[in-house]
N, C-alpha and C positions, 0 to 999 in steps of 0.2 A: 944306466939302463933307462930306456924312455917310456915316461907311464901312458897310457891309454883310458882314459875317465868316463864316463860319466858326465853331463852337468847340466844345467838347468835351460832349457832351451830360451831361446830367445828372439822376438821377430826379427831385430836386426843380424841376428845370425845367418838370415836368409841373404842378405847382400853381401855380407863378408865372405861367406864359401862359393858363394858364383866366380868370385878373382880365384880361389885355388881349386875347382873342379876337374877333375880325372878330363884328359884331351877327350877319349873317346865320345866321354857325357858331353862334354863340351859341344863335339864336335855334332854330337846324337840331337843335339836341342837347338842346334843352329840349322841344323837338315829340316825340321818341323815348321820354320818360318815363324817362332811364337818368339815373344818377351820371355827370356827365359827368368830375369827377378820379377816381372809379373807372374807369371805362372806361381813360381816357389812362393812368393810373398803368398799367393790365394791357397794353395795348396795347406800351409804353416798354418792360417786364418781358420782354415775348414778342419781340421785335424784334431778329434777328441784324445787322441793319443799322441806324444810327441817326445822325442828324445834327441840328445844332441852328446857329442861326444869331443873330448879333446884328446889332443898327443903332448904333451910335455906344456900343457896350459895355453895351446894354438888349436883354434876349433878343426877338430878331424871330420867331422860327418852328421847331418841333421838325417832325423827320418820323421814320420808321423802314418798316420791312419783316416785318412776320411771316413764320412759315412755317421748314417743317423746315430746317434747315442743308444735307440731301444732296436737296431736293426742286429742281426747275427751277422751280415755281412761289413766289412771293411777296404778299402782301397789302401796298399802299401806305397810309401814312395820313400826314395833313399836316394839321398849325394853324399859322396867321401870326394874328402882330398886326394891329390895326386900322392902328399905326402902321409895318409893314413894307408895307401896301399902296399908301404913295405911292411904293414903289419896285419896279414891276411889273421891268423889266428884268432884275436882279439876282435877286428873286422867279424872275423865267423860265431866265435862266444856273444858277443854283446849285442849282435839282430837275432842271433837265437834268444838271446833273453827277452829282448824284444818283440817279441813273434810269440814267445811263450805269454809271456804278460796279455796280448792283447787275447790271447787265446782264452784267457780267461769267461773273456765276456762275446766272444767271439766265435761263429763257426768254421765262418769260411774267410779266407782273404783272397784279394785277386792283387795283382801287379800289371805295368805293361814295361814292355820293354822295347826300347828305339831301336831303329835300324842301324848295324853299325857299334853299338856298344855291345862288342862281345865279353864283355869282363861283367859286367850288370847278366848278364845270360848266364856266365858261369855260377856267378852267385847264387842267382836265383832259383837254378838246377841245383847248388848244391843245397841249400836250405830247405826243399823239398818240394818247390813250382812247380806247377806243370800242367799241362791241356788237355790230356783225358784223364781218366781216371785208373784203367788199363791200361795196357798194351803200350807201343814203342814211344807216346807221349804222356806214360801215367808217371807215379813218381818212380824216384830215382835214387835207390840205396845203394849203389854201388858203384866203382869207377866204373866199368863197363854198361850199368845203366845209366849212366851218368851221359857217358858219351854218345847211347844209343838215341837219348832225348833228345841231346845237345842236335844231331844228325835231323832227328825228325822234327825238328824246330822250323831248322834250317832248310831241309827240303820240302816242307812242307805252306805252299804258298795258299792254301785256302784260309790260315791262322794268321794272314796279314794283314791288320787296317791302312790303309793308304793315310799317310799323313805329308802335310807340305811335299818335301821333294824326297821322302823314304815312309817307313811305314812303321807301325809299331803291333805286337805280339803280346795279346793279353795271356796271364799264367796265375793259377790258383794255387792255392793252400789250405789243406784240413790238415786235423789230426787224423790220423788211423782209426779205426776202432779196434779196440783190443778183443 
């Protein structure tokens, strides 16, 4: 059975998952025209929060959180392996713990997402993103609002920033209030 960890992040972890990153991320960050281990090296640098993960002792996935130390807001960013994605489950437990942790200290988070990585969308829909706070782009508890998002995402071209040669689609995160 193959484990999924935990571990202690590390800057050089930022060039090592650049060689195994999911095609579409790949392919999302090559559309942008940027250095994409410049970018992740600055990102890891900036990030009071930071976590990294393995599959069977091979790094599956870094994430972190920008953003001031005394600010309630945070910036999410996230890469998995090609070979972390046969393991959605664990993928979905361990940013949820992630995302809880930072909530701690945290109110809101925001992400963006590339043009072209539909798997980073689905995610991000499923862990609870999203661009209004109502209605067909508020969050999304259920397959059917899941997809309705997913839809209004995707039809919806005034939530696009133009980047290099596609564009990217910023999405928030709160807790609820009970």
């Amino acid at each position: 059975m193959s484990r999924f960890e935990a571990i202690d992040p590390k800057l050089w972890h930022c060039g090592q998952i650049l060689h195994h990153l999911r095609l579409e991320h790949r392919i999302a960050v090559s559309r942008m025209g940027v250095n994409g281990h410049h970018e992740l090296h600055n990102l890891f640098d900036q990030s009071m929060f930071k976590r990294a993960w393995a599959l069977d002792g091979k790094l599956a996935g870094i994430a972190g959180i920008t953003g001031s130390a005394i600010s309630p807001l945070g910036f999410v960013w996230l890469t998995i392996t090609d070979a972390a994605t046969r393991y959605p489950v664990s993928i979905i437990r361990e940013t949820r713990q992630f995302l809880d942790d930072a909530m701690i200290v945290k109110r809101e988070l925001a992400t963006t997402i590339l043009s072209g990585d539909d798997a980073a969308k689905r995610l991000a829909i499923f862990l609870g993103f999203h661009y209004e706070h109502a209605g067909p782009g508020g969050p999304a508890y259920s397959r059917l609002t899941r997809k309705i998002l997913s839809r209004s995402i995707d039809g919806n071209p005034e939530i696009r920033m133009p980047m290099g040669a596609g564009y990217a689609i910023s999405l928030g995160y709160h807790l609820e209030d009970a």
